[in-house]
Each structure stands twice: as structure tokens, then as C-alpha cells.
Legacy VTK file of the C-alpha trace (Angstrom):
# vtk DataFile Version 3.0
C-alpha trace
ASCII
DATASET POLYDATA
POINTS 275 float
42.042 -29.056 -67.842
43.848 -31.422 -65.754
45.744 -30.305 -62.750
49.568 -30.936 -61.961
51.634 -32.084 -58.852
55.241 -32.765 -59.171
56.687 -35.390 -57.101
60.799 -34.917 -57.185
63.414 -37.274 -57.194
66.928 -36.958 -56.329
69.612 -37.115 -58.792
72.048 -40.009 -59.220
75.467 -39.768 -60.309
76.182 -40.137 -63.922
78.093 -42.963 -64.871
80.816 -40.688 -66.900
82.392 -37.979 -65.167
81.336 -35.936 -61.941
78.518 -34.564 -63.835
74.952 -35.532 -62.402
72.268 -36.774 -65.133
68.804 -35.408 -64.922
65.743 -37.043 -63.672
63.739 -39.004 -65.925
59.895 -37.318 -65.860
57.206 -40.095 -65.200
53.958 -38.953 -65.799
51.025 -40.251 -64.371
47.216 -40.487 -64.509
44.368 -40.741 -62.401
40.771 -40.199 -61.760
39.658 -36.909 -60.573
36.571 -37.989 -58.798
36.690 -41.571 -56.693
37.143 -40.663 -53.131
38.556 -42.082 -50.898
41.122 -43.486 -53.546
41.367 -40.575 -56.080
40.075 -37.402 -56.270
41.280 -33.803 -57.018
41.348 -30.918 -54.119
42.571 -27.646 -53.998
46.293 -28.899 -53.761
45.623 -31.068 -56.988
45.553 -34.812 -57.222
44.139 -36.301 -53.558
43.776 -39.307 -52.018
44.985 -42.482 -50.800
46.673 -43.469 -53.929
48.237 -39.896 -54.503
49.625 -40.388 -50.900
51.081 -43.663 -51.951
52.615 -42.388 -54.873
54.161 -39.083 -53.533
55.631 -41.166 -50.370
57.354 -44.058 -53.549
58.240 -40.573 -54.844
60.356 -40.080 -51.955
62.105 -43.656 -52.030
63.191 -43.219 -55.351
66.149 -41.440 -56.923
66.600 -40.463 -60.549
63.159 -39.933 -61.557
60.737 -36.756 -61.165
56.816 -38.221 -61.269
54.405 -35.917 -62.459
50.894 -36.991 -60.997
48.028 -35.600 -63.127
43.852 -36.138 -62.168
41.226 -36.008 -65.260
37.933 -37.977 -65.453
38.318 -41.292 -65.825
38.033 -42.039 -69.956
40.374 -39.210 -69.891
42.945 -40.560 -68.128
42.253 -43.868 -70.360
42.792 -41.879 -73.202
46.026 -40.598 -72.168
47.515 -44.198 -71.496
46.188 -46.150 -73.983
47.638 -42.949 -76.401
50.478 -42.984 -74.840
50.163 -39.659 -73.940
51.247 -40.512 -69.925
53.482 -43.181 -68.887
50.998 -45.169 -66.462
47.445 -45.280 -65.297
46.500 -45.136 -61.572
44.360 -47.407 -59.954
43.148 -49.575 -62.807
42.161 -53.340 -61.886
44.104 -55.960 -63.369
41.979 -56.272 -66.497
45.156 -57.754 -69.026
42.186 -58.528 -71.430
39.858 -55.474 -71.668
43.159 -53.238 -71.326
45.374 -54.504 -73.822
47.496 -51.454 -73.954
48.454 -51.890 -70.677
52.085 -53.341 -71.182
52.614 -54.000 -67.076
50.105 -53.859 -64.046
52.262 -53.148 -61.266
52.686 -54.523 -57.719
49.523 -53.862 -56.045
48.586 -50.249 -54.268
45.401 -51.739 -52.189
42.931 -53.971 -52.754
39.343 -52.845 -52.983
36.045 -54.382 -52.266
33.564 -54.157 -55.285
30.307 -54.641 -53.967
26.563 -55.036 -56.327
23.962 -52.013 -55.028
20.344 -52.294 -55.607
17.166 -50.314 -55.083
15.498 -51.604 -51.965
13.080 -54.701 -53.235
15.266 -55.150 -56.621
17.390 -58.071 -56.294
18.233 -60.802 -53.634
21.391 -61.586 -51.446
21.290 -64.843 -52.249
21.137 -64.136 -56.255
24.456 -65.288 -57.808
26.147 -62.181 -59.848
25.796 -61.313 -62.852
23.507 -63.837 -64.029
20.157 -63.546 -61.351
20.088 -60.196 -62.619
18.995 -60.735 -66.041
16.999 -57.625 -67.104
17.900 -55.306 -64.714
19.205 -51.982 -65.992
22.486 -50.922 -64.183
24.153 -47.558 -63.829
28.363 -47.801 -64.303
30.895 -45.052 -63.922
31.845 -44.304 -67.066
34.880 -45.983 -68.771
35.079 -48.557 -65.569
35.478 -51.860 -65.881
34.845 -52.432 -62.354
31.554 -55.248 -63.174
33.877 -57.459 -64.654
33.906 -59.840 -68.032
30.917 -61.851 -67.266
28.831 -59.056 -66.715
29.852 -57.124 -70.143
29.295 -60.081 -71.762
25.784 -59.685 -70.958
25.555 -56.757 -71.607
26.718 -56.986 -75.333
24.043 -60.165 -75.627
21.407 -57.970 -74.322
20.482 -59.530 -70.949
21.205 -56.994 -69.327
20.728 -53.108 -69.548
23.571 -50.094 -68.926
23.420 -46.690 -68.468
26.949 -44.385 -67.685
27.361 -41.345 -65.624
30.917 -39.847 -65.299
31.409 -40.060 -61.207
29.601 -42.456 -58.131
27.329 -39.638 -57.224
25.175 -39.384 -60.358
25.035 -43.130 -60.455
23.665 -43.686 -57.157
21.370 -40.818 -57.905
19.857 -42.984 -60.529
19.095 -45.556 -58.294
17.781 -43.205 -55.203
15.517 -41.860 -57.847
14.200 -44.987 -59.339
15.983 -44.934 -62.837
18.205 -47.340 -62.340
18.326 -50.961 -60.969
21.551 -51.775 -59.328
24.845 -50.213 -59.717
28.306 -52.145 -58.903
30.794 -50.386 -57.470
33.794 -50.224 -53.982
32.362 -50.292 -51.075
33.736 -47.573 -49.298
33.432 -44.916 -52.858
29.647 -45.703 -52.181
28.872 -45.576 -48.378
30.708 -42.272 -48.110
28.456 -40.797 -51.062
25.336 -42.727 -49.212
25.922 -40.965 -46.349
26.629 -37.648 -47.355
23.770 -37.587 -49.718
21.770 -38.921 -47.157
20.036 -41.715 -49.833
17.866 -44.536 -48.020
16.456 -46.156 -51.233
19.458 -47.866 -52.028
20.337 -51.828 -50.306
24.249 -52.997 -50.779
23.185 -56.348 -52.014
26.185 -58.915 -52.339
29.891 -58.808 -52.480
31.286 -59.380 -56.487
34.755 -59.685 -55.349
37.869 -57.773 -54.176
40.042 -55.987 -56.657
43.517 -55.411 -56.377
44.290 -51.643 -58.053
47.219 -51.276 -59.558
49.756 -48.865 -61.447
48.994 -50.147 -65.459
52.009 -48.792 -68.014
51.301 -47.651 -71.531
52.588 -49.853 -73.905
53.321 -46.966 -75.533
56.225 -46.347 -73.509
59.115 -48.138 -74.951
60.118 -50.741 -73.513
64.114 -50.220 -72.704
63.048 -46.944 -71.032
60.203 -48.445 -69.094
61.485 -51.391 -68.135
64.062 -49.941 -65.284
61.220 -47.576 -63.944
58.931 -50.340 -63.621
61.639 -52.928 -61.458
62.253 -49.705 -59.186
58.644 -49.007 -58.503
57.397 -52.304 -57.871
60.277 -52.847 -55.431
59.226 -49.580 -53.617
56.013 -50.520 -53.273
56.197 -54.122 -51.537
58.659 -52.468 -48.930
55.713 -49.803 -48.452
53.243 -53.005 -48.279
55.809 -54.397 -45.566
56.647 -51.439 -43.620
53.199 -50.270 -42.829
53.524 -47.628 -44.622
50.902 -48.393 -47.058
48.635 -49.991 -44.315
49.197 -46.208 -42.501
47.955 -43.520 -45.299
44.690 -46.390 -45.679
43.953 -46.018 -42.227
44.479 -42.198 -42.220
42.096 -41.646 -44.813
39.515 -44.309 -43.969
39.754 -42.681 -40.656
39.017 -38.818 -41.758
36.780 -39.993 -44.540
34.559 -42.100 -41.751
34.214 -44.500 -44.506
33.130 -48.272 -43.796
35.633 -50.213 -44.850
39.032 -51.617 -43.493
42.776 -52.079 -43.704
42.180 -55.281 -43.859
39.814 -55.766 -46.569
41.773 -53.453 -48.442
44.766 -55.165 -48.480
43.478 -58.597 -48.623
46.171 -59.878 -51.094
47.610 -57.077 -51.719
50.870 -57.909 -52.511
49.329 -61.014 -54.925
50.168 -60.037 -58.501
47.026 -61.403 -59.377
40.977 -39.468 -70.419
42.742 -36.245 -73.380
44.428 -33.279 -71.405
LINES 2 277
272 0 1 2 3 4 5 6 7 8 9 10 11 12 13 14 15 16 17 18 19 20 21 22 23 24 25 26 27 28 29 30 31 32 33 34 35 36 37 38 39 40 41 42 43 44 45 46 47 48 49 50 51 52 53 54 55 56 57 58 59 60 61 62 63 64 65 66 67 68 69 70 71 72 73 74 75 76 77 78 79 80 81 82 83 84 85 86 87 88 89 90 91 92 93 94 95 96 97 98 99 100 101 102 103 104 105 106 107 108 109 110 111 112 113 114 115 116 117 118 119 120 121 122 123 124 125 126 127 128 129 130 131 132 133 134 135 136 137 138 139 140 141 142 143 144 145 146 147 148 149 150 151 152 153 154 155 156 157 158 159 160 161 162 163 164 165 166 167 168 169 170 171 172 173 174 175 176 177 178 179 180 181 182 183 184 185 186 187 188 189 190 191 192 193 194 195 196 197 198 199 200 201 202 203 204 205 206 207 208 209 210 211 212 213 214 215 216 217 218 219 220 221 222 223 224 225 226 227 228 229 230 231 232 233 234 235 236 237 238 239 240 241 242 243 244 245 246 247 248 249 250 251 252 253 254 255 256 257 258 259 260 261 262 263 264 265 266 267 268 269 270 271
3 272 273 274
């Protein structure tokens, strides 16, 4: 069951007439369970990027944006289907996500990090390829190791095991049934700390990621295309206002999670699941 938050617009005039048109409903994806970004609470859909999108709510007129949370091949699902208008917080991955039609101006950019068990792997090992025969844990429908790394993975060089959310996947590793396990930085020193797990080394940086709003393809393209131009305009003034910059901080603040402003919006504005 997914859970709903309504985000509305105000009306515009109609072009005929006094008459006012309605709002076009935007529906929207995300995960349900990758704090600090995404995550569902008793209000519904949580976190940074549900900030971001509920303050763009408020900057734009015409449109009511429903913002939904499922687990993440869910919300895949719904996209891809065509069953929601956008996904929220996908990387720009144009190739694995073909039915993506648009990735939108950046929300943040995240920094994707490679976890081992202590003794596994080295700092100094380049990434993917020194860790040939390792067996790594992913979050489930994530694409967050990048090409090079599923290409090894389909030649059999390296191992992969999925669990649905960070906190079973580190639990692999803390418990020795896993090797290594790439994932953001601060989505895996908040669950190291509260778990309390000392097994586990953060071995190397694998790059930053810019996250992004991706549209359905499904969604034709006359009615998309005018959402889209609207959005990504609201979102570099957020980028340039601060505003953006602000909710990060809040949340990195209250979460007491590692990471910063500044790595998170390293480039930011560089265009680089069934309910």
C-alpha cells in the first residue's frame, strides 16, 4: 500500500472566459526507505527530497503533485509502466533507464561510497575491477554501482546478493555474508551508527551522483513537456536561492549524518515499484 501526500497548486486563469481551468495532477514516486533522502513517516512521504518537492509545489501554479513512497522496484514499476508521471531521486542512468523520457535539473548530489568488511578490500584498490570475486550486497532495483560494475557482474567476476532497504544490506556485511556493499555515504553512516555495527570499513569513494526527477516516457509528450520546463526552472531558482542548500542542512543537521552541503551539491545544477 503506498501512502499519499498532496502538494496543491494554485489555479491559473483559463485562456477563454473568466472561468478558471483545473490543476493538472502530477503524480510522483519515491522510495519509502532511504533516509536521509526518502523515506516514509507518519505524515507520509519524508525527507529531504519530499521537502524539495512540496516547497517547488509551492512555486508553481496550475498543477496539483501527488507525492507517493513504495519500495524502490515499486516505484520503478510505476514509471517505467507509466503508472506515475516521474520517479524521485533516480541517478542519471539514460542507458539502464530507458523509459525515462527526461532526468530533470538536479535535486542534490550524493556521494556513493564502496563499504567493506574490515580486512576485505584496500583503499588504494581501483573500483570495480580490484574487487574481482568479492560478493556484494545492493539495494534492490538500484543502480547505484554503476555500468562497469554490472558488467561484471553479468560476466561473473563478481558476486550479488539484494535486500530491499540499507539496513539488511549492511547487516550482511556486519555478519560476515557479504563482502562489500556500495552505497551514499550519509544513507550508510546514519544506519552504522544507529545499529551500532563496527565490522564494517567505508573503503573508497566511487563517485558523486547527481539525483534527479526521471519522467515516464509514458507520459505523452505534449502534456509533459510544459510540466517539465516549469519544474526544472523552479528548481535552479531553489539551487540559487538557498533554498535547496537550507532543507539539506536541516536534515543533515537533525539526522547527525556525516555528510555536507557541499558534497551534496557538488554540481548540482550540472545536467550531467506496483501500488
Amino acid at each position: 500500500m503506498l501512502f499519499l501526500i498532496a502538494f496543491l497548486g494554485l489555479q491559473l486563469p483559463a485562456v477563454i472566459g473568466s472561468a478558471q481551468a483545473e490543476p493538472q495532477t502530477i503524480n510522483l514516486v519515491q522510495d519509502s526507505n532511504y533516509p536521509p533522502y526518502m523515506h516514509l513517516d507518519e505524515n507520509g512521504p519524508a525527507g529531504i527530497y519530499a521537502d524539495i518537492i512540496r516547497e517547488a509545489s509551492q512555486r508553481l501554479d496550475g498543477y496539483e503533485i501527488n507525492l507517493k513512497a513504495a519500495t524502490w522496484t515499486r516505484a520503478i514499476y510505476q514509471v517505467e509502466n507509466g503508472k506515475a508521471h516521474a520517479l524521485v531521486g533516480t541517478y542519471f542512468r539514460p542507458v539502464r533507464r530507458p523509459w525515462i523520457r527526461h532526468f530533470s535539473t538536479p535535486l542534490a548530489t550524493e556521494a556513493v561510497y564502496v563499504y567493506c568488511r574490515k580486512g576485505v578490500a584496500q583503499p588504494d584498490w581501483a573500483y570495480p575491477r580490484d574487487f574481482t570475486g568479492l560478493l556484494f550486497s545492493n539495494n534492490s532495483g538500484f543502480a547505484t554501482p554503476g555500468a562497469a560494475f554490472f558488467e561484471m557482474v553479468d560476466a561473473g567476476e563478481i558476486d550479488l546478493v539484494e535486500e530491499e532497504i540499507a539496513q539488511e544490506n549492511l547487516r550482511l556485511l556486519q555478519i560476515g555474508r557479504a563482502d562489500c556493499y556500495v552505497q551514499e555515504q550519509a544513507a550508510v553512516e546514519s544506519v552504522l551508527k544507529a545499529e551500532g555495527y563496527d565490522a564494517i570499513d567505508r573503503v573508497r569513494i566511487v563517485q558523486n551522483e547527481t539525483a534527479h526527477l526521471g519522467y515516464s516516457r509514458q507520459w505523452p509528450k505534449q502534456d509533459a513537456e510544459t510540466f517539465i520546463r516549469h519544474m526544472d526552472a523552479v528548481l535552479k531558482d531553489m539551487h540559487t536561492d538557498g533554498t535547496i542548500s537550507s532543507i539539506i542542512n536541516n536534515h543533515m543537521s537533525n539526522s547527525n549524518a556525516p555528510a555536507k552541503t557541499s558534497d551534496l551539491e557538488k554540481g548540482a545544477c550540472q545536467t550531467a515499484k506496483p501500488c
